[in-house]
N, C-alpha and C positions, 0 to 999 in steps of 0.2 A: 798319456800319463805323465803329465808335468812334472808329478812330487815326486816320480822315480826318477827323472833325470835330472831335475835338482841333486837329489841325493848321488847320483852314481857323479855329476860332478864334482860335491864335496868329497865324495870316498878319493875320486882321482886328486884334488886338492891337497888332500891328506898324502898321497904320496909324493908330489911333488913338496913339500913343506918343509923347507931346510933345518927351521927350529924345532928342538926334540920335545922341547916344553911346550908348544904352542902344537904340535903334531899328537903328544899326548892327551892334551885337553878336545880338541877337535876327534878323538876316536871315544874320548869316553862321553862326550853327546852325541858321539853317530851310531856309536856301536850297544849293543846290548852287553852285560858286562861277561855275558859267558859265552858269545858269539867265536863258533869256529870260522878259520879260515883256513882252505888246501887247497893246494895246487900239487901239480907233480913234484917240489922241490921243499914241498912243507906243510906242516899239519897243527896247528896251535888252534889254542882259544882262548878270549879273555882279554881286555886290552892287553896287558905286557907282552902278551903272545902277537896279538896285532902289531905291537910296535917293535918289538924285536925281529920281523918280519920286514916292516916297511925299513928300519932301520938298517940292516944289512943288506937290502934291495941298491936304497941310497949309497953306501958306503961301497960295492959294488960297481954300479951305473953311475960314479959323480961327472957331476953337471949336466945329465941326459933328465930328459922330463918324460911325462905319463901325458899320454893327449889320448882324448876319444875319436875312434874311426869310426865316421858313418853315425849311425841312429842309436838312442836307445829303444830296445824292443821289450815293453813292457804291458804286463796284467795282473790283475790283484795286488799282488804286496810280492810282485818278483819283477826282477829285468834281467836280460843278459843284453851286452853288450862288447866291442870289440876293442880294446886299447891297442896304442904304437908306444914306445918308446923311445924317443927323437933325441936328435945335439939340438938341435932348432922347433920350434912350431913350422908343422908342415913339413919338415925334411922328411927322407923316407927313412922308417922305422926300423931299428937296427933288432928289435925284437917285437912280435904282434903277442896278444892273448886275448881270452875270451872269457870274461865273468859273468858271474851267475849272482847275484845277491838277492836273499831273501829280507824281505823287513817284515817287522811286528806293526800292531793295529797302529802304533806312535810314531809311525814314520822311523824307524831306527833298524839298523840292521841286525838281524836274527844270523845271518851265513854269507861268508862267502864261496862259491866254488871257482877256482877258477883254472883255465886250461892255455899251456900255450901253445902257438899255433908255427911261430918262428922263433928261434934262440941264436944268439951271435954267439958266428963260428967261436971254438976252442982257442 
């Protein structure tokens, strides 16, 4: 499933993306416009919801990136897959998690779920 690990790159892209303008435009072509996202820590829909999300993610974690661990495991118009959180490409992951996104028939994202699996200590 190529066109889901396409996308689950652009989605990770999209959090690494330091510009707000350019992070904005890039969720409202990936994203569906009523598209939720939750995890343990949050539950919005809608880009501003998406971006208010990545946005405090960023503001949070500055200068750590979003890298994929391992494979996307994909069928239909769903993948899950497993992110790090790194200071470096390849260092070890100071928080892992595990998404779920569903996409529509247009390649764009309908959901995402996602769960984390490691969180840095308090």
């Amino acid at each position: 499933m190529s066109d889901l690990t396409a996308t689950v790159n652009r989605y990770l892209a999209i959090w690494n993306e330091a510009d707000a303008d350019k992070r904005a435009q890039e969720i409202a072509e990936l994203f569906t416009a009523d598209a939720p996202y939750i995890d343990p820590l949050a539950e919005v829909a809608g880009h501003e919801g998406v971006a208010a999300v990545i946005a405090g993610a960023r503001d949070q974690f500055k200068g750590l990136s979003f890298e994929l661990l391992g494979t996307v495991d994909a069928h239909h118009r769903q993948a899950r897959f497993q992110w790090g959180l790194v200071t470096e490409a390849g260092a070890e992951p100071i928080a892992i998690g595990f998404d779920v996104i569903v996409t529509g028939e247009d390649g764009r994202i309908k959901g995402v779920y996602g769960f984390l699996d490691k969180v840095p200590a308090a």
